[in-house]
C-alpha positions as CSV (number, residue, x, y, z in Angstrom):
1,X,-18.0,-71.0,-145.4
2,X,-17.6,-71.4,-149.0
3,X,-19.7,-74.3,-149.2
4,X,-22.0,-72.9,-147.3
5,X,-22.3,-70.1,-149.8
6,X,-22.6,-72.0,-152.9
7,X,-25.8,-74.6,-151.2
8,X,-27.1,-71.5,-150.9
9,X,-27.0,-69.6,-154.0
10,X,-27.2,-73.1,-155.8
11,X,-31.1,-72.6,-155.0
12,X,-33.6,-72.6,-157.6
13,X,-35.0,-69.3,-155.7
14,X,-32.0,-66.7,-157.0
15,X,-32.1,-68.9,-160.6
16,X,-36.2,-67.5,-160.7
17,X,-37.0,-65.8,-163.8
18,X,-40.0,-64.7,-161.0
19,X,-37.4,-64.2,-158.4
20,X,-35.6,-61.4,-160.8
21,X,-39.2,-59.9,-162.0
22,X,-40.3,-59.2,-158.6
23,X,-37.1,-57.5,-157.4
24,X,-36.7,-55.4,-160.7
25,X,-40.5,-54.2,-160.2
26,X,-40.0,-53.3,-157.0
27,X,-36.2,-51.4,-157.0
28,X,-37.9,-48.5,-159.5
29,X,-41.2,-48.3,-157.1
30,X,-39.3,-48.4,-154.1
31,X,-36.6,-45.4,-155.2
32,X,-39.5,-43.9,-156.7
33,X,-41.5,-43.7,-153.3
34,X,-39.0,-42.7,-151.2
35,X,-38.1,-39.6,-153.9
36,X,-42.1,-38.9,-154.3
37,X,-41.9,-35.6,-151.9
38,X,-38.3,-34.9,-153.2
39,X,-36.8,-32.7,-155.3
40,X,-36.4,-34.3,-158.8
41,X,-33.9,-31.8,-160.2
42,X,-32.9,-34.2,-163.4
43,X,-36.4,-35.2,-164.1
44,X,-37.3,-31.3,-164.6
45,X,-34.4,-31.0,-166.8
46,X,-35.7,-34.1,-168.8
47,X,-39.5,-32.9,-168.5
48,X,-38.3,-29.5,-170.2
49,X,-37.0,-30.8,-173.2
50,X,-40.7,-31.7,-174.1
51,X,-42.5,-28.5,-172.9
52,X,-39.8,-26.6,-174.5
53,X,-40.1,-28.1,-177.5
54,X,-44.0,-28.1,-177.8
55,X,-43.6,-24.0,-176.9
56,X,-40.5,-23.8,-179.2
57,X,-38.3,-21.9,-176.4
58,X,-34.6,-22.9,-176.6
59,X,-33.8,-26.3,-175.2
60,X,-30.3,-25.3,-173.9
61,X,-30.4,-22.7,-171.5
62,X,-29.8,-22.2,-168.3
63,X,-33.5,-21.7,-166.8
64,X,-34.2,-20.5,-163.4
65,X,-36.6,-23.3,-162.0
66,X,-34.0,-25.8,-163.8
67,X,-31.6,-24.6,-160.4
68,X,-28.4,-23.7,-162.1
69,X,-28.0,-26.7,-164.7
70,X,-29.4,-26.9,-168.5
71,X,-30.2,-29.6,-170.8
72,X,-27.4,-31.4,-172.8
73,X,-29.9,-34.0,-175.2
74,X,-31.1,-33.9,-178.5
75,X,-34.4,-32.5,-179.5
76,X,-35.5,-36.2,-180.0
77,X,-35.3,-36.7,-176.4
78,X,-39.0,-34.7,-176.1
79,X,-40.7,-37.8,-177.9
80,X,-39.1,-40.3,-175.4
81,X,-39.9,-38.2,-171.8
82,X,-43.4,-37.1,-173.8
83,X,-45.5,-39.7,-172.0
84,X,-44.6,-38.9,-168.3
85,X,-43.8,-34.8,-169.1
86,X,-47.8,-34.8,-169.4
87,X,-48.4,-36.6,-166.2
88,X,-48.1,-34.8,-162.5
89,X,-44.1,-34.7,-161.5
90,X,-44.6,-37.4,-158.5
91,X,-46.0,-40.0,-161.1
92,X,-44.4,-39.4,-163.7
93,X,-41.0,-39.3,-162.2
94,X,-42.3,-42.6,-160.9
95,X,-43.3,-44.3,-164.3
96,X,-39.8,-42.4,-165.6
97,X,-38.1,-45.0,-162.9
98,X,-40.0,-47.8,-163.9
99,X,-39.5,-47.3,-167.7
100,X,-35.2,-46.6,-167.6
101,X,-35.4,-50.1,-165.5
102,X,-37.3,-51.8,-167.7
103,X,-35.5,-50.9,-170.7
104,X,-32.5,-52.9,-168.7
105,X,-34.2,-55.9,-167.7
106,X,-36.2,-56.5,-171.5
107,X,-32.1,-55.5,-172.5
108,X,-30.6,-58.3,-170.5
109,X,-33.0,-60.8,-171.6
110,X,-33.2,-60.4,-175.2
111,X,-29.6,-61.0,-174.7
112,X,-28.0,-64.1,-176.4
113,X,-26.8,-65.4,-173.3
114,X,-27.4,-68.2,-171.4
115,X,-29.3,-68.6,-168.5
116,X,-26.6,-68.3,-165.5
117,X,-25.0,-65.6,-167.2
118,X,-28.4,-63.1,-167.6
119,X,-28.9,-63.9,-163.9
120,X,-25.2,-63.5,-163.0
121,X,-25.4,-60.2,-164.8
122,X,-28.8,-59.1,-162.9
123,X,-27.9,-59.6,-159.8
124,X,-23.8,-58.6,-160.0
125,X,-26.0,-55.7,-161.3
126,X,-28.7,-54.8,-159.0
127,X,-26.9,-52.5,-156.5
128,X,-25.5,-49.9,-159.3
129,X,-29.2,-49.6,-161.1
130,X,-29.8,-48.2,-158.1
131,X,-27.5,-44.9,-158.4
132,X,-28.8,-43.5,-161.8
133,X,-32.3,-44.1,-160.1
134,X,-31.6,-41.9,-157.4
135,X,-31.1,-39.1,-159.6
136,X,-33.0,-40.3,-162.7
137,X,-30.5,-40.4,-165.2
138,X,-31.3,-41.7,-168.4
139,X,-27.6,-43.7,-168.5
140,X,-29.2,-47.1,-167.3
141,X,-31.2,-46.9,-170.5
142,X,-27.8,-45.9,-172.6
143,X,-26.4,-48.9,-170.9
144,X,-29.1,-51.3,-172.4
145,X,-29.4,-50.1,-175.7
146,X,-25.6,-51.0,-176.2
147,X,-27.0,-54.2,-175.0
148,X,-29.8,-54.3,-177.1
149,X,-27.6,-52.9,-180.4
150,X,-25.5,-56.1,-180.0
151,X,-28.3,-58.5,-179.7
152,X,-29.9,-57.5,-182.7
153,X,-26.2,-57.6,-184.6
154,X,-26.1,-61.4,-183.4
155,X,-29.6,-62.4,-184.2
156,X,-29.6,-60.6,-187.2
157,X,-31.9,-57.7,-187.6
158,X,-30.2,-54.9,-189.0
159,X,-32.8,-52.8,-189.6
160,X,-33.3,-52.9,-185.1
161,X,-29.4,-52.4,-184.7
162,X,-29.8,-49.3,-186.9
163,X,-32.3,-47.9,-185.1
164,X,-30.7,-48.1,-181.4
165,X,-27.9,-46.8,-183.0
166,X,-29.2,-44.0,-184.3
167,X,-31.9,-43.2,-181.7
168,X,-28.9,-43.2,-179.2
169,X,-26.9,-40.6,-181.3
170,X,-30.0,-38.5,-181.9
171,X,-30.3,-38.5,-177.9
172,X,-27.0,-38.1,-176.7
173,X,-24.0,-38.6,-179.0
174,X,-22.9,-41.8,-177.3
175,X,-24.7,-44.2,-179.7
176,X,-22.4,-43.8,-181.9
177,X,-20.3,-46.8,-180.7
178,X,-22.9,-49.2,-181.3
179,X,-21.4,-48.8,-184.9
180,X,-18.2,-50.6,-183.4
181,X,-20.4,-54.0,-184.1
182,X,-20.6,-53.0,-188.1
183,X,-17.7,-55.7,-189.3
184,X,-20.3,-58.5,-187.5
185,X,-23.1,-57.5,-189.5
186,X,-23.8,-59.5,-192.5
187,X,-26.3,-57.9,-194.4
188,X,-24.2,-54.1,-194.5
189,X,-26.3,-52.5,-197.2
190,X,-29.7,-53.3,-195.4
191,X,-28.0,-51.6,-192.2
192,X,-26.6,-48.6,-193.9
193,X,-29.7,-47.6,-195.5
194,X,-31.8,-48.7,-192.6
195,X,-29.4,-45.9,-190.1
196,X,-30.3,-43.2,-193.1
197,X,-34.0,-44.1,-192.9
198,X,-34.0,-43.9,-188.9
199,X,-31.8,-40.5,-189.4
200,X,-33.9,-38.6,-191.5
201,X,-37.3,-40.0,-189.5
202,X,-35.5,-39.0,-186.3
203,X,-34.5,-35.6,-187.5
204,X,-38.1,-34.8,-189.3
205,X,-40.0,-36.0,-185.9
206,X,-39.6,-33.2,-183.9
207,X,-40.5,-31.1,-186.7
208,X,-44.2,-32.4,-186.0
209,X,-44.6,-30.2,-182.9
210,X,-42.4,-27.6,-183.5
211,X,-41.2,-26.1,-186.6
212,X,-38.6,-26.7,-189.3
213,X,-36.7,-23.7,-188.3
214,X,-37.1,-24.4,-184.3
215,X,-35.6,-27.9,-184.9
216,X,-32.5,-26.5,-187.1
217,X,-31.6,-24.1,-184.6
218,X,-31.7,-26.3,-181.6
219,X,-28.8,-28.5,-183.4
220,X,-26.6,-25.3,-183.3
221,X,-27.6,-25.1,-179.6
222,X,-26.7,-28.5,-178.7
223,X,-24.0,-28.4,-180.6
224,X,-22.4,-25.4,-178.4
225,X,-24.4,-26.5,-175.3
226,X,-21.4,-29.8,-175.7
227,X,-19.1,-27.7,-176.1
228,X,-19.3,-25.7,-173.5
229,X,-19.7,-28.5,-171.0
230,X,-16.4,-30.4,-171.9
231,X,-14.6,-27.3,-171.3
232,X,-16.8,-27.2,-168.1
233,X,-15.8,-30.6,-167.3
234,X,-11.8,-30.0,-167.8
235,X,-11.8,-26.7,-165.9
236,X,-13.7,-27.3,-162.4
237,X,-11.5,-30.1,-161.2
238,X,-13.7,-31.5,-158.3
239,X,-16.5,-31.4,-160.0
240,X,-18.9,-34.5,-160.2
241,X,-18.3,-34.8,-164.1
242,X,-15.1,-36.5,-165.5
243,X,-15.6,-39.7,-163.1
244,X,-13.0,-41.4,-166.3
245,X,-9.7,-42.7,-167.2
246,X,-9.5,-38.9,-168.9
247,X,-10.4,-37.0,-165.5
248,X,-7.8,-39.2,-162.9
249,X,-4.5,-38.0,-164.1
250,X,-6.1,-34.2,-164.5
251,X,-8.0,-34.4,-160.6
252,X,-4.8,-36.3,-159.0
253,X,-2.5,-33.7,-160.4
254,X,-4.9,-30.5,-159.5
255,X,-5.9,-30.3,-163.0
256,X,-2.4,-29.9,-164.8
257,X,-2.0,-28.3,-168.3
258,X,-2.4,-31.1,-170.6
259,X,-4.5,-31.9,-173.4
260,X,-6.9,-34.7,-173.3
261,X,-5.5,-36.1,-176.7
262,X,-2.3,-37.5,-175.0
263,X,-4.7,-40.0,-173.6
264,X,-7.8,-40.3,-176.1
265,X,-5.8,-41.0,-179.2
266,X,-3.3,-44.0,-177.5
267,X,-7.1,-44.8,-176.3
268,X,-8.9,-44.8,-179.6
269,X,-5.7,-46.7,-181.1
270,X,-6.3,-49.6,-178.4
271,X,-9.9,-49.8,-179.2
272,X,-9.2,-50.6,-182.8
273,X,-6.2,-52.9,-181.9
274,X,-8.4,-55.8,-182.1
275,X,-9.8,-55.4,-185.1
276,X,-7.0,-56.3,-186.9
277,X,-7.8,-59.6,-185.9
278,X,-10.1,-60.6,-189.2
279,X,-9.7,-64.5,-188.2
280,X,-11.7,-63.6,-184.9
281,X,-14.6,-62.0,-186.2
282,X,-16.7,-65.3,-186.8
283,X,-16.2,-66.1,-182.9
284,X,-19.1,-65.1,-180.9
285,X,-16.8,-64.8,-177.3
286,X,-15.0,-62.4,-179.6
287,X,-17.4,-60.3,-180.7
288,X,-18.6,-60.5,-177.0
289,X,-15.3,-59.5,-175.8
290,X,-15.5,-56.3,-177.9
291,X,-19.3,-55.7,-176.5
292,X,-17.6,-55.4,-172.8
293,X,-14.8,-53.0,-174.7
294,X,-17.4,-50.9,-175.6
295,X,-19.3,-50.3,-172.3
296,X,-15.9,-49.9,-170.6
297,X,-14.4,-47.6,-173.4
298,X,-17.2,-45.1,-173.7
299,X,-17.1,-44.6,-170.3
300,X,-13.6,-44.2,-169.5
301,X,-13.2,-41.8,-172.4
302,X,-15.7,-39.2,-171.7
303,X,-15.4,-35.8,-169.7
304,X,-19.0,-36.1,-169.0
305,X,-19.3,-39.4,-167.1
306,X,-19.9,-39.1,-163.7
307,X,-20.2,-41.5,-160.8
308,X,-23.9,-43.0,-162.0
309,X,-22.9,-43.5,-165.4
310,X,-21.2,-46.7,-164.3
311,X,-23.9,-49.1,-164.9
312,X,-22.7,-50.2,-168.8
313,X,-19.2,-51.2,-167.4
314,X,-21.2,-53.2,-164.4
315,X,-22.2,-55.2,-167.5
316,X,-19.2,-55.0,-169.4
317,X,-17.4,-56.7,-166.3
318,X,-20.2,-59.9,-166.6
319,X,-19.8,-60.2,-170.2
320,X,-16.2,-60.4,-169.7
321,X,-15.7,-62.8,-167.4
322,X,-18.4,-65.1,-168.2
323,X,-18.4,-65.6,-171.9
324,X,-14.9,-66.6,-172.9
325,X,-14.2,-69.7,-173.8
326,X,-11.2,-71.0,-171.8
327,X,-11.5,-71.1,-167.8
328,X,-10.9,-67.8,-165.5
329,X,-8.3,-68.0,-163.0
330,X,-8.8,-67.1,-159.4
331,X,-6.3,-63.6,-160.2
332,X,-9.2,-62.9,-162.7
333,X,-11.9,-63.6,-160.3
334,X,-9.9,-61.2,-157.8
335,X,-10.2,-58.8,-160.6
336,X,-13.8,-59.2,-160.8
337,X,-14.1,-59.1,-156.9
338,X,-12.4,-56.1,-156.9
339,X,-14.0,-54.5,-159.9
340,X,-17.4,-55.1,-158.1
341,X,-16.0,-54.0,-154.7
342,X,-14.5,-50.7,-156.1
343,X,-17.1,-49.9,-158.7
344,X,-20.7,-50.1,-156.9
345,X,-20.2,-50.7,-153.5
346,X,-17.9,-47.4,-153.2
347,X,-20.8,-45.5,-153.2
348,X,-22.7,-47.1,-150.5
349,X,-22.2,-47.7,-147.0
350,X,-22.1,-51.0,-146.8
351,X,-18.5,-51.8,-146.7
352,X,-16.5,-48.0,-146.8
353,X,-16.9,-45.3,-144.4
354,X,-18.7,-42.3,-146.0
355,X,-15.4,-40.2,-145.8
356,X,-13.3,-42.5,-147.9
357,X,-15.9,-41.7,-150.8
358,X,-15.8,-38.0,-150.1
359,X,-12.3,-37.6,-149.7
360,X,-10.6,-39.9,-151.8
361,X,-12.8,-42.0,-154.2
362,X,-15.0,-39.3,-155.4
363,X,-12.3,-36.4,-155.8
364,X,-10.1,-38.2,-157.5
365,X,-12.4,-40.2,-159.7
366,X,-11.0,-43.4,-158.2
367,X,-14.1,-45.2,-159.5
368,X,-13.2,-45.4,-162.9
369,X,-9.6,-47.0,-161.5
370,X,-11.3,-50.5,-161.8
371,X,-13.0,-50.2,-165.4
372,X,-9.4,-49.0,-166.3
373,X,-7.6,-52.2,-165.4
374,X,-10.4,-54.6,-166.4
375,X,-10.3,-52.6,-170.3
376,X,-6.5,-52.9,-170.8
377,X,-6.4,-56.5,-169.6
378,X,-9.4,-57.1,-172.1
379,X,-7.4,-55.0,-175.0
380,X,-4.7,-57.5,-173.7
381,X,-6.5,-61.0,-174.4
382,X,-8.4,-59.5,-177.3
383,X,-4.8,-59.3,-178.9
384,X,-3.3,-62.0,-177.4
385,X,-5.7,-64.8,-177.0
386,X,-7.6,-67.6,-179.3
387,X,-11.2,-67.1,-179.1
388,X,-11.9,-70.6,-181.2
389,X,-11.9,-72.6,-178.6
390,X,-15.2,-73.5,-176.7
391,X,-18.9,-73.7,-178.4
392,X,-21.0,-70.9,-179.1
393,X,-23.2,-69.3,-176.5
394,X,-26.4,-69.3,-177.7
C-alpha cells in the first residue's frame, strides 16, 4: 500500500505549479458560492469598519444589524476591506475570499523554500484554508504575512519586513511578533526607521477620510474594545474563543481561579530560550525553526484564538519538519501525522464523528493539544540541537 501511495503522489500532476493555481482559485469561488445566499455575519463586521469610518461613527460598538458581536481591528483595517465594502455583499464577500487566499498562496511562494517543501506546505495546507473561509476571517491573511515578514528578513528587504510588521500591528496587535526576526536582519537602522515611516503613514491614513480627532478616539476604543474581550474570553468558559494552550487548563478545570500569567510568562521565557544561542543565528534552518515558533506561539498564547485561527500553526508544522538539516525519525513523522490528524481534520467529518468535536474537542479546546506538543519539542531542539549541519535552503 505504501508503494502504492508514493507512485502515486510521485506524479508530476500534484508537483504542478498549474495543479496548485487551479485548486487555490477554485477553493475561495467554491466557499464563496455556496455562502452567496448566506448570512455573512464576519464580513458585515469587516464591511463596517469602512462605512464607519467614512461616517465617523464609533468602530467598536455593539450595533444591532452586526447580531450581537462588535469589531475588534484597527482603524487601518477600513483601507484594506475598502475595495469590496463598496461592492454588493454577495460579491464582495466573494472577492474578500478570493483576496485572504491569495495573500496565502503569493505568501507561500515568495517563500525561500524549495520546491517540494512550498507544495508539501500547500497541500498539508489546503483542508484548514478552508475553515477561516467559511466564516471569512481575516487570520489566513495573518498567517501569510508572518510568512511574508520572514521572507523579506531572508532576502533582505527591510524596508518590506517593516511594513508587514507594522501593517499587522496597526490591524490587529498580532504583528507584533514578526519583530521576533529583528537579530537576522542586517541592515537594523534601515528597518527601525523604515517601521517609524510605516507607523506614522499608517496612523495619518485614516485621517484622510475621517478626522484627526475621529482617528484619536477610536485608539481609546480599541484599546478598551481588547480589553474587554480578554476578560470575555476568560469568563464564558465554552465559548468559541480561547481555542489555546492558555484556554485548556482554564475549560478542562470549569474555568478555575487562576491567572493567565502562571502560563504566559514560563511561555514568553521559552520563546526567548533560543535566542541565547548567538552561534545559531547565521543558520538559515535556525532562523526557520524560530519562524514555525512563532506561528505556533502566537497562537497558543492568545485568549482570542479560536478554532479557524489554526491555519499559521498548519504552516508552522511544514516548516518544522521539512527544513532541518538532519533526517526526521518516523516518532517525528507520527508527530506530524498526528499534528495534521488532530489539528484540521477534527473539524471535519471525514475521519471523527460530529459529537466527538462537539463534546470533547471543541469544549475543551483539544485542538490547540497538538500545536502544544509540536512547540515544546521545537523549544526542545532549538536548545538542544546543531543547526550547522546540512546546506542552505535556498
Amino acid at each position: 500500500m505504501r508503494e502504492k501511495i508514493e507512485v502515486i503522489f510521485a506524479k508530476p500532476f500534484w508537483r504542478d505549479w498549474r495543479t496548485l493555481t487551479v485548486l487555490y482559485t477554485l477553493i475561495p469561488i467554491i466557499v464563496g458560492l455556496l455562502k452567496w445566499s448566506k448570512p455573512n455575519y464576519t464580513y458585515q463586521i469587516y464591511k463596517s469598519v469602512f462605512w464607519n469610518t467614512i461616517h465617523q461613527l464609533p468602530l467598536y460598538e455593539f450595533y444591532d444589524y452586526l447580531k450581537g458581536d462588535c469589531n475588534h481591528y484597527g482603524v487601518i483595517f477600513s483601507y484594506v476591506i475598502a475595495p469590496f465594502a463598496l461592492l454588493p455583499d454577495t460579491w464582495g464577500m466573494l472577492f474578500w475570499e478570493c483576496f485572504l487566499v491569495a495573500t496565502f498562496y503569493v505568501a507561500v511562494r515568495y517563500m525561500p523554500l524549495q520546491h517540494w517543501q512550498k507544495v508539501f506546505m500547500f497541500w498539508f495546507c489546503a483542508h484548514e484554508v478552508l475553515t477561516p473561509l467559511f466564516v471569512e476571517q481575516f487570520d489566513l491573511a495573518m498567517a501569510a504575512c508572518y510568512l511574508l515578514i520572514f521572507a523579506c528578513v531572508e532576502k533582505k528587504q527591510p524596508v518590506w519586513a517593516a511594513f508587514f510588521i507594522i501593517l499587522t500591528m496597526f490591524i490587529k496587535l498580532y504583528g507584533v511578533m514578526g519583530f521576533a526576526f529583528f537579530f537576522f536582519i542586517e541592515d537594523k537602522k534601515k528597518f527601525i526607521l523604515a517601521c517609524l515611516g510605516w507607523a506614522a503613514l499608517f496612523f495619518v491614513a485614516p485621517m484622510l477620510i475621517s478626522s484627526p480627532e475621529y482617528v484619536v478616539q477610536q485608539y481609546y476604543g480599541w484599546y478598551e474594545s481588547l480589553v474587554a474581550k480578554n476578560a470575555q474570553n476568560l469568563a464564558e468558559t465554552f465559548n468559541t474563543t480561547n481555542t489555546s494552550l492558555l484556554g485548556m487548563p482554564r475549560k478542562i478545570s470549569g474555568n478555575m481561579e487562576y491567572s493567565d500569567l502562571w502560563l504566559i510568562i514560563p511561555g514568553v521565557l521559552l520563546f526567548l530560550s533560543p535566542y541565547r544561542r548567538l552561534s545559531q543565528y547565521r543558520h538559515q534552518a535556525f532562523r526557520y525553526a524560530m519562524l514555525a515558533s512563532v506561528t505556533m506561539f502566537v497562537t497558543l498564547f492568545s485568549t482570542g484564538t479560536e478554532s479557524y485561527g489554526y491555519i499559521a500553526p498548519m504552516t508552522g508544522f511544514v516548516i518544522w519538519y521539512t527544513t532541518m538539516p538532519w533526517q526526521r525519525n518516523r516518532w517525528e513523522l507520527a508527530l506530524l501525522i498526528y499534528a495534521f490528524v488532530f489539528t484540521t481534520l477534527c473539524t471535519s467529518d471525514i475521519l471523527f464523528p460530529r459529537f466527538i468535536w462537539k463534546q470533547i474537542i471543541h469544549p475543551y479546546a483539544l485542538k490547540a493539544l497538538p500545536t502544544t506538543i509540536v512547540w515544546f519539542y521545537l523549544i526542545y531542539e532549538m536548545n538542544t540541537k546543531d543547526y550547522a549541519k546540512g546546506k542552505a535552503l535556498a
